[in-house]
C-alpha positions in Angstrom: 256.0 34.2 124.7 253.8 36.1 122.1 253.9 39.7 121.7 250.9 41.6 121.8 250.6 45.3 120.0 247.8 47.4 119.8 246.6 49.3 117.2 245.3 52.5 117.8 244.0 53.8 114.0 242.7 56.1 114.4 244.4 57.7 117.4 242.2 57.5 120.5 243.9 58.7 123.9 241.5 56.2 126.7 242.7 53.4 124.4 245.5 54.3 124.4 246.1 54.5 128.1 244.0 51.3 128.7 246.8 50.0 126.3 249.5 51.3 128.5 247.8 49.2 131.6 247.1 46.3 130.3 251.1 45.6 129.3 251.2 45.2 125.5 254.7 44.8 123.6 253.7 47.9 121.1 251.2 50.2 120.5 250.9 51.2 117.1 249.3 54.6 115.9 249.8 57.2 112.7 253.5 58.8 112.5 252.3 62.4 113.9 250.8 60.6 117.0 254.3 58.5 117.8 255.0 61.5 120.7 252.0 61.3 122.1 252.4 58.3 123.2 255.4 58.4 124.2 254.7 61.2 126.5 252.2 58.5 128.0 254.8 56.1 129.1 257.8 54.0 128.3 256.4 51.7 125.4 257.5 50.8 121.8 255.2 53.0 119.5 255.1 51.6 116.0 253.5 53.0 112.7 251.1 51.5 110.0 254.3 51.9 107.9 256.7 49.7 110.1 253.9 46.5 109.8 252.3 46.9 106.1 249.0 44.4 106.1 248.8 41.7 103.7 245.3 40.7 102.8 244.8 36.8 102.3 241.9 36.5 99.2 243.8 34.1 96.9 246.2 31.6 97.1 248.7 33.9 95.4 248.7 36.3 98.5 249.9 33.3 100.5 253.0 33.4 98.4 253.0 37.0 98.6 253.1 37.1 102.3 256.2 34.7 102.4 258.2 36.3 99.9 257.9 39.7 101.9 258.2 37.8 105.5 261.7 36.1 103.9 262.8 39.6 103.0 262.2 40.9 106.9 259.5 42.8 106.0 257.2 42.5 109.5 254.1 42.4 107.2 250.4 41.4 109.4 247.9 40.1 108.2 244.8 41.4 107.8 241.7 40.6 110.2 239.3 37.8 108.6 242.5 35.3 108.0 241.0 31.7 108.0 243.1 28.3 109.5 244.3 27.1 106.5 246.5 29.8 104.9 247.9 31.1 108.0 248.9 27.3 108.5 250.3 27.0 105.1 252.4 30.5 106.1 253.3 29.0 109.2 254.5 26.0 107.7 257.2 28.2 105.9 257.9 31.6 107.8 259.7 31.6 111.1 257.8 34.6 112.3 253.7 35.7 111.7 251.6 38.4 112.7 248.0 38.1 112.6 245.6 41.3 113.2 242.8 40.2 116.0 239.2 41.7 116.8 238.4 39.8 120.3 240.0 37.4 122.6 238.6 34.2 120.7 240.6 35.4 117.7 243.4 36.3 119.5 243.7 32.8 121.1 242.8 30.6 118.0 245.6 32.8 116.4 247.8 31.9 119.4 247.5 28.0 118.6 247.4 27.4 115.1 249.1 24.2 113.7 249.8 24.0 118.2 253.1 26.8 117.5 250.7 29.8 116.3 251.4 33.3 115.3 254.5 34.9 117.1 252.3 38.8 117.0 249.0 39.3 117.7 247.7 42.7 116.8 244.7 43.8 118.6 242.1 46.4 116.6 240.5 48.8 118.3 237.6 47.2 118.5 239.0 44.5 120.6 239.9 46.7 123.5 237.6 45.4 125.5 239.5 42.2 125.6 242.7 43.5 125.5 243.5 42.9 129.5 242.7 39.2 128.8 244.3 38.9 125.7 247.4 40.0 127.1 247.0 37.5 130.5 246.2 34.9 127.7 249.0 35.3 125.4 251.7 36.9 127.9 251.6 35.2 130.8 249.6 32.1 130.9 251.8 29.0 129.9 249.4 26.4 129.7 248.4 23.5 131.6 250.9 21.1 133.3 250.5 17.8 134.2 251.0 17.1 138.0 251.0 13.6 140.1 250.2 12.4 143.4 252.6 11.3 145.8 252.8 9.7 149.3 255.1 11.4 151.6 257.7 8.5 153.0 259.4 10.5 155.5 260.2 13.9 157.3 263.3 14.3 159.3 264.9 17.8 160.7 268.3 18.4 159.0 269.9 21.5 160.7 270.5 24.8 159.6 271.0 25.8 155.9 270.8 28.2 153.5 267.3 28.7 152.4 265.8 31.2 149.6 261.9 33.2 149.8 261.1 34.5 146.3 259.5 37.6 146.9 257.2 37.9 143.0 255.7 41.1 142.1 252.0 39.2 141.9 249.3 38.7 144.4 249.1 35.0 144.3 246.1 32.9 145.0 245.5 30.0 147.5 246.5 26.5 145.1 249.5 28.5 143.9 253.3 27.8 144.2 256.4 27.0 142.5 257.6 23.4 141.6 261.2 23.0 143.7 262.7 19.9 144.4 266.1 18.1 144.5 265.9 16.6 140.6 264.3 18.0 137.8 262.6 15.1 136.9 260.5 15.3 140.5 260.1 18.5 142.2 257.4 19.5 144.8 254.2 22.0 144.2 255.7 24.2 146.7 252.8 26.8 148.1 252.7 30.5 148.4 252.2 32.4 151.7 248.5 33.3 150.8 246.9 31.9 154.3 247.2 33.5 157.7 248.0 32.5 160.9 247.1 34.0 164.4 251.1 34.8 164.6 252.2 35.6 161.1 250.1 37.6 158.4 249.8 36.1 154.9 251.9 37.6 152.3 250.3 36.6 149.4 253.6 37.6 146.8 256.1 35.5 148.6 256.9 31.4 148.0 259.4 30.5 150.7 260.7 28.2 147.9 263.3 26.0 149.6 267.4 25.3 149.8 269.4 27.5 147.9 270.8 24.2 145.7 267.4 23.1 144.3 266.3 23.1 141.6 262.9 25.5 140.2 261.1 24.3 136.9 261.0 27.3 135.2 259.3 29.1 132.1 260.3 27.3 128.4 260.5 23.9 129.9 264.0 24.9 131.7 265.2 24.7 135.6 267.1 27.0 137.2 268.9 26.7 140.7 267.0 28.4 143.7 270.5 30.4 144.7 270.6 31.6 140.8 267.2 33.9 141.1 266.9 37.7 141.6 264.9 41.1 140.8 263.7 40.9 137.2 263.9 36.6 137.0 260.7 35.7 135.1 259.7 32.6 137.3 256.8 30.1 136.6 253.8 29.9 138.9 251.6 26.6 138.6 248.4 26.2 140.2 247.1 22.8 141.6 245.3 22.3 138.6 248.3 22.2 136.9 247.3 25.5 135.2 250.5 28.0 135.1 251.5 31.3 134.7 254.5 34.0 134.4 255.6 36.5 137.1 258.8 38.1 137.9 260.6 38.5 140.9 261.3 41.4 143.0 263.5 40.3 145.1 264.8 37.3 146.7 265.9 36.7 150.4 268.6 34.3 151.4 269.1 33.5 155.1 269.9 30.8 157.5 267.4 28.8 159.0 266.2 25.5 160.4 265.9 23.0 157.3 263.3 19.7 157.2 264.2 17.0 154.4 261.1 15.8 152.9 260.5 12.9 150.7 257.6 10.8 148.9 257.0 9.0 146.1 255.0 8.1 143.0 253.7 5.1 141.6 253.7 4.6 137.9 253.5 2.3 135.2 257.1 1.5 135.2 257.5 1.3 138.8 258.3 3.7 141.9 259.8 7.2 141.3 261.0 9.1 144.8 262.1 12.7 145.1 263.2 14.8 147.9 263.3 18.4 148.8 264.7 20.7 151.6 261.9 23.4 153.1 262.3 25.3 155.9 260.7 24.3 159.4 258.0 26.6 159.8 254.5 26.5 160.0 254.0 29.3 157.6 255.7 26.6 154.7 253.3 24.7 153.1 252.9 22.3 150.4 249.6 21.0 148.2 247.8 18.6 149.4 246.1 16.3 147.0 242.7 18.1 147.2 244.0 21.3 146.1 244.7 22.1 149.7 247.7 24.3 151.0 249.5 21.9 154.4 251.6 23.3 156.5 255.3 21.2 156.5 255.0 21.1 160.6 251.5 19.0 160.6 252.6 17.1 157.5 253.1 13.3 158.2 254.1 10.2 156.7 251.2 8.8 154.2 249.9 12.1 153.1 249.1 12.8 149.8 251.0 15.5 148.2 251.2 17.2 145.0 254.2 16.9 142.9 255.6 17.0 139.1 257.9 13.8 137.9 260.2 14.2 134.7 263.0 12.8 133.1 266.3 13.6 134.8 268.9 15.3 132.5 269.6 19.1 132.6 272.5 21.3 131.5 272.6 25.0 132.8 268.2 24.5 132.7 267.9 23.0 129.9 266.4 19.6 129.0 269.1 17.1 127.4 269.0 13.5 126.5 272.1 12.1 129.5 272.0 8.9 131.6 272.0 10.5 134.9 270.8 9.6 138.6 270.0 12.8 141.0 269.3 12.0 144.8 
């Protein structure tokens, strides 16, 4: 995740607060103004002093900027930076910031040689951007590829232990979270964002599934369902495969009536099936392969459904190379 500061020379109080709202890492201002802002709110306040700017004119400041970066100085570099010397810094520093003057410069700086800076930090005349910075850099995490599959079957399997992830985000109709029974094939699982004439939509809350499956999570890692709680950053993921970051606040374990539901995808190197528990309600819903939220109750063999397929092989979440078969 890339961590956004904003700088705030010379001091300027609105900016300040619209800084304070829009969830930067930092805000950095002038050494007599460090309590001001901290009587603002509970942020990391910065000084000019604690990220010194390198200016790139000449190849020798290239050299400059790594000799200081390899000593731990957090050095920035100054706004008007081109490609090709912050990808020749990249190429040798483990850690860059880049000063920024709008969003476009904030993302390009965000994707250089496809890893990017690690610190964007916004001028002030970028505030106008700085909301969408901050959603671009913070908590979008890019686009995932999703499949189509045919449900094969639906069955009633009793009572079990199932989890609702309550987030502290307003989600929006084509959003979920991707549970299933394997990492390599879990189900775009939908939020409660639609009504019903018995039950009011509850827009923060994915009634994700059984407490053993598995959740693709942020940084390309899974975690189990059962494992989540206040403060968990989780991954939502749209059915345009476009995803996000938003944190629990609380989860909800209970016992209730359980459907097993499977399907499958065809691919090049032949059938891939998955399976995953969801509770029997009509308020649980899955994506349809339009986009559409449908409920598990009216769901039915053939439908199209969608999903995400992988290669199998986890270790406490994270991806490893491992012949392994998960049913």
């Amino acid at each position: 995740m890339k961590k956004v500061i904003f700088k705030s020379v010379p001091f300027d109080k609105k900016l300040i607060t619209l800084a304070l709202e829009s969830g930067v890492d930092a805000v950095m201002v002038e050494k007599d103004q460090v309590e001001a802002v901290q009587s603002l709110g509970r942020v990391t306040v910065i000084t000019p002093e604690d990220m010194p700017v390198v200016e790139l004119t000449k190849k020798a400041d290239e050299d400059t900027a790594v000799k200081r970066i390899a000593k731990g100085e957090d050095v920035v570099l100054k706004k008007g930076w081109e490609i090709i010397p912050v990808e020749n810094i990249l190429a040798q520093v483990d850690t860059l910031a880049l000063e920024c003057e709008n969003l476009d410069r904030a993302v390009l700086a965000a994707g250089i040689l496809e890893r990017g800076c690690d610190t964007v930090v916004v001028l002030p005349e970028g505030a106008a951007d700085l909301k969408q910075i901050v959603t671009e850099l913070k908590l979008s995490q890019g686009t995932m590829d999703l499949q189509i599959a045919t449900v094969t079957e639906i069955e009633p399997t009793g009572l079990g232990h199932r989890v609702c992830v309550d987030t502290i985000s307003m989600l929006k109709k084509g959003q979920g979270m991707l549970i299933g029974n394997s990492s390599a094939f879990s189900f775009l699982v939908h939020a409660e964002t639609e009504s019903n004439p018995y039950v009011a939509a509850r827009p923060f809350r994915i009634n994700a599934g059984a407490v053993h499956a598995y959740a693709q999570m942020p940084g390309d890692k899974t975690t189990y369902l059962e494992e989540l709680g206040a403060g968990s950053e989780v991954l939502i993921v749209g059915a345009d495969g476009k995803t996000s970051l938003s944190t629990v606040g609380r989860v909800k374990v209970e016992v209730r009536p359980m459907l097993l539901i499977k399907a499958a995808v065809e691919t090049e190197d032949g059938t891939k099936e998955g399976q995953v528990f969801l509770q029997n309600a009509e308020t649980i819903r899955v994506v349809n392969d339009k986009g559409e939220p449908v409920s598990v109750v009216t769901l039915k063999k053939g439908d199209k459904i969608m999903v995400k397929t992988d290669e199998a092989g986890r270790h406490f979440g994270m991806r490893i190379k491992e012949e392994i078969k998960e049913g």
